[in-house]
N, C-alpha and C positions, 0 to 999 in steps of 0.2 A: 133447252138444246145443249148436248155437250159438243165441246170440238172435238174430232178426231184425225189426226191426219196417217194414221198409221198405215194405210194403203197407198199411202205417198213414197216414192221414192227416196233417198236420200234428198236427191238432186234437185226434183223437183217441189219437195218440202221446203228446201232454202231459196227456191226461184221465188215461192209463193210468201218465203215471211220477207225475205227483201221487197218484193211489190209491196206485201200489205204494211212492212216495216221502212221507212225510208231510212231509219239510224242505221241498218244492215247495211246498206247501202258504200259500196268502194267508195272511198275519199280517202287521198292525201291525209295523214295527219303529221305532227310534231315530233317526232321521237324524246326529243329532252323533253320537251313538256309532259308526253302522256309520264316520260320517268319519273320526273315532279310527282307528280300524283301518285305514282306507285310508291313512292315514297313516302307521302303522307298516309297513303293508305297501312302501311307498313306500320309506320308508327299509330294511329289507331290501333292496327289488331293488336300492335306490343303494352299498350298502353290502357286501353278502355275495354278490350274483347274479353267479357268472361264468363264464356264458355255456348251461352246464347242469345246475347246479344250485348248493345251498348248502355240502354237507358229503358228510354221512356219507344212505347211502339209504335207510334203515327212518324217518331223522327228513325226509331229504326228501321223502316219503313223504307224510309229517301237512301237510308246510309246502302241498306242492300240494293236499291235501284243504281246508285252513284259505284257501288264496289261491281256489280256485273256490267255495266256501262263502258267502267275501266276498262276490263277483260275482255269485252267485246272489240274496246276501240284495240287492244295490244295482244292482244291475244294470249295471252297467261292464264294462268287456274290456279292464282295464288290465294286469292279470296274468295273460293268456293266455298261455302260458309252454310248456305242460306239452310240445309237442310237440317244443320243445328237451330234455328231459331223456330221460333212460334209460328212464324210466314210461311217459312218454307214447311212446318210439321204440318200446318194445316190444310197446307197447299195439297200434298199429297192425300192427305185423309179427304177432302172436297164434299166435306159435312158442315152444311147448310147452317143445323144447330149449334156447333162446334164455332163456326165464323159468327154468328149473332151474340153466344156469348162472350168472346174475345172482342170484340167489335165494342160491346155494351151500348148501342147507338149512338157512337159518334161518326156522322155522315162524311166528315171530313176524314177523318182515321181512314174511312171504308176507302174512300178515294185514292189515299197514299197508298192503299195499301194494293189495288189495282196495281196501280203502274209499278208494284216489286212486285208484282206477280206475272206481269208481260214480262219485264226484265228476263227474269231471271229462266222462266220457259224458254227465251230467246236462247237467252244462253247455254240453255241445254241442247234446244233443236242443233245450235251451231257445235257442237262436241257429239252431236250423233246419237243426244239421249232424249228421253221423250217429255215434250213439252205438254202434253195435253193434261195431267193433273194440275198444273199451275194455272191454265187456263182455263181450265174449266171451275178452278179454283176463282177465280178475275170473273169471270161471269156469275156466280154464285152471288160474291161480295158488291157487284153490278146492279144487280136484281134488287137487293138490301136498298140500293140508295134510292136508284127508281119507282122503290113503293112510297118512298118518303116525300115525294113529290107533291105539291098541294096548291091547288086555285084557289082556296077559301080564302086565305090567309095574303095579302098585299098579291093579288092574282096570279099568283103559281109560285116556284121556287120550289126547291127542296130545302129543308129544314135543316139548320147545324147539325141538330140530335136528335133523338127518338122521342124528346120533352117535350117539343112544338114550341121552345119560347122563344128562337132567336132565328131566323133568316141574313145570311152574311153573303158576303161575296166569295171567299173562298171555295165555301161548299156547291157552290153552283158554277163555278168558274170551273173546279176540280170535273164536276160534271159535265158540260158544256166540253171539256178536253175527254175526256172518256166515252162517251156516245159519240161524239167526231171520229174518234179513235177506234173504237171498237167496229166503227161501219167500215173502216177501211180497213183494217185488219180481218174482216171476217166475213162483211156484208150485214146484212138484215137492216128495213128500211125503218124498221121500230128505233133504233139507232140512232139512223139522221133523224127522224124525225124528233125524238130528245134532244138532240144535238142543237135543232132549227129553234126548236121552243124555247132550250135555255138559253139562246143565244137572244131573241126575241123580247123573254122577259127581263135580263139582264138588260139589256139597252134602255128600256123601258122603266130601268128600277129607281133610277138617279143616284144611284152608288157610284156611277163614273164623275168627278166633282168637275168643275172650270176648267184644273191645270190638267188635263186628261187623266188624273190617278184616279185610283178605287179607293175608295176609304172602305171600313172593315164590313159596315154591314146597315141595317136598316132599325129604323126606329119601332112601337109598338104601333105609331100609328103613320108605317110603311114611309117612312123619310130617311132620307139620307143622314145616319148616328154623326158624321163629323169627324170618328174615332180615325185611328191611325190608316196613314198610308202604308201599310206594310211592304216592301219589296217584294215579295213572293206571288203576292195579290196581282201585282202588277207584272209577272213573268206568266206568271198559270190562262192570264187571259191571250197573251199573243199564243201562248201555244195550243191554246183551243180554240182561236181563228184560223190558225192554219192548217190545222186538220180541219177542220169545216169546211175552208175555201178548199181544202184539197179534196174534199167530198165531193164537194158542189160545183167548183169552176171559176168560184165567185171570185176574184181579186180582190175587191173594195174590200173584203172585208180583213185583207192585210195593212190596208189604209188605216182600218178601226183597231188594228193591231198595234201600231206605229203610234198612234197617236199614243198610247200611253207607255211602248218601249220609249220613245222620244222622249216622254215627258221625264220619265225616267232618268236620262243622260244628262237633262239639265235640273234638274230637282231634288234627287236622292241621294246627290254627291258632295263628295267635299273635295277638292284639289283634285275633279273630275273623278275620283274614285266613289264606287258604292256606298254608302252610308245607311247605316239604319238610325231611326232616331233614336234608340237608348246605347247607341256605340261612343264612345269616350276614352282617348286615349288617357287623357289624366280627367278627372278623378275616374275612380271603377266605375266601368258599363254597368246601365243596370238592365242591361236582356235578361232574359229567362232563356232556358236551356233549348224553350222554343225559336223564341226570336232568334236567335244567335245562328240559328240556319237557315235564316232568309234568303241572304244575299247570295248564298248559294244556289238555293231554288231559283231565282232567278237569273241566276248564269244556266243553268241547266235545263230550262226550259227555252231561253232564248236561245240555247244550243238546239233544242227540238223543235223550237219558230222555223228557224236556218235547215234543221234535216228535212223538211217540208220542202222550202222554198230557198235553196240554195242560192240563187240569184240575187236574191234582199241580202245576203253575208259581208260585200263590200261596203256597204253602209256602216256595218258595226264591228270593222276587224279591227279597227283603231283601239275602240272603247274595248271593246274583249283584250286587245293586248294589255291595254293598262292597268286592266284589274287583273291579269294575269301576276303583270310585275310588280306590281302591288302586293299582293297577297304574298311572293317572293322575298321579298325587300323589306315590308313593314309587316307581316301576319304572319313570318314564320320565324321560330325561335331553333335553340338549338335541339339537336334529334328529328327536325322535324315537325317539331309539333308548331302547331296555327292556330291564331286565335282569332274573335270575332272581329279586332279593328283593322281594315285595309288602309284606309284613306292616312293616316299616320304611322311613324314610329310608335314600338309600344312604351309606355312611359309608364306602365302600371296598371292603369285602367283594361286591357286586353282580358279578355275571359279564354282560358283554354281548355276546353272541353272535347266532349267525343261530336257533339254535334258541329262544334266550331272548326273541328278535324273535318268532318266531312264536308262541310258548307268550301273547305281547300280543294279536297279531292273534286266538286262539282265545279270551278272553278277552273282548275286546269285542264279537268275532260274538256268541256268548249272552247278552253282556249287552243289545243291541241287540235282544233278540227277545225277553228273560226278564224283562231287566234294569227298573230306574224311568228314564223319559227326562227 
């Protein structure tokens, strides 16, 4: 099925992606804060943008979600970009073979790369240009993950990669947010019904450990590996309970949300700020280019927990302000640029990268909508 809304009105085109979108959605935001982030974004394209993209593609991925996120929340066209990069090239072309082999089956890649391809359609439909390659593009890449699906193997999941050796939480969590997601944005009950199973198996998997976090993934013989609690892990699940419960009606299952934002607030931090375990003011961090945009992933999903269920936001406007000012104060140097340590002064140890840039920018987007201004 392709979307097509082209016999939609202007008017009534934006009625229908505000419904189906709740980030579309009128709210109050920051003005200094969303400027922060134009800021940081600014420095990125000065800095890491050449020509098409930043890096590595599952993180340029987040960056283009997090740069039309921006633009959506402030309304600028500084960072229209995406049609220079691979995302946006393929987006348009919305060939099947073309996404499988840029893809090369990584299930989680496919994921990311969903949610810059709703982004950035949004951001077209809102300028009055047409969203339906991007989306139809996000469907295409949908389809990919949904085959990868499998009961044989510790009774369902989808597979990290096209390899069949590893079942993680990530990859199913990315899922369980994208079939929630996609039923509201577009309907079809094949959706929820993805939506319901991964959610299902996921509970069921013992990936969620004692302190309510997710550790990374499962053993060969279906246990819980022990490996890291990544921060991202732990955003990507509340924001696929709340499009669930926004499917379905269901409340508790913002209960089962909270228990691992919560856990989060008292676990992941150091001096109440975000912390990742390879973050280190002195001596040098040793993240990888990945990790290093965690903690932004999960400001930015906790930001699409809150576009769901706006009513849960005074719980967490404290904790969003502080890693606001955080990243402020201790993560940003001069020009702008930001690196991976919040919780500290940089002393050395700080990594400044294009991801570490963006993990700011997703940062101050929530703080600007969540945040105290």
């Amino acid at each position: 099925m392709l979307f097509n809304f082209s016999k939609l009105t202007a008017l009534a085109a934006l009625t229908a992606l505000a419904t189906a979108s709740p980030l579309l959605t009128a709210r109050d935001q920051c003005g200094a804060t969303l400027s922060d982030s134009h800021n940081v974004a600014q420095h990125l394209m000065d800095t890491f943008w050449y020509g098409s993209g930043w890096g590595i593609f599952w993180t340029d991925a987040n960056t283009l979600e997090d740069l039309y996120n921006l633009m959506l929340a402030d309304g600028s066209t500084s960072f229209d970009v995406a049609d220079s990069t691979p995302i946006g090239q393929l987006g348009l072309q919305q060939n099947r073979d073309a996404w499988i082999s840029k893809i090369g089956g990584s299930n989680d890649d496919a994921g990311w790369t969903v949610l810059s391809l709703w982004k950035i359609g949004d951001y077209r439909l809102r300028h009055g240009g047409d969203p339906n390659p991007y989306w139809n593009s996000a469907r295409i890449v949908y389809d990919l993950i949904a085959a990868e699906w499998d009961d044989s193997t510790c009774g369902g999941g989808v597979w990290w990669s096209s390899a069949h050796t590893y079942k993680n939480a990530i990859t199913n969590q990315l899922f369980l947010h994208l079939s929630a997601a996609m039923y509201n944005r577009f309907g079809g009950s094949q959706y929820l019904a993805n939506a319901q199973k991964t959610w299902n198996w996921l509970l069921n998997s013992g990936m969620r450990n004692s302190d309510g976090l997710w550790n990374d993934g499962l053993t060969d013989s279906c246990q819980n590996n022990g490996q890291t609690t990544w921060t991202y892990n732990q955003g990507v699940i509340a924001s696929g309970l709340a499009e669930l419960a926004r499917a379905t009606g269901d409340r508790s299952l913002l209960d089962q949300a909270e228990i691992t934002l919560d856990a989060v607030t008292r676990l992941k931090v150091q001096n109440g700020i975000l912390t990742e375990t390879c973050d280190s003011a002195t001596p040098t961090s040793w993240c990888s280019n990945d990790s290093v945009m965690f903690k932004g992933i999960w400001m930015k999903h906790l930001q699409f927990y809150l576009d769901n269920f706006p009513d849960r936001a005074s719980k967490y406007t404290s904790f969003i302000h502080a890693q606001d000012s955080a990243v402020v104060h201790y993560a940003t140097g001069a020009g702008w640029k930001v690196g991976n340590v919040w919780y500290a002064p940089d002393q050395g140890g700080s990594l400044f990268t294009a991801e570490t840039q963006t993990g700011g920018i997703a940062a101050h987007n929530c703080a600007a909508k969540y945040g105290t201004c």
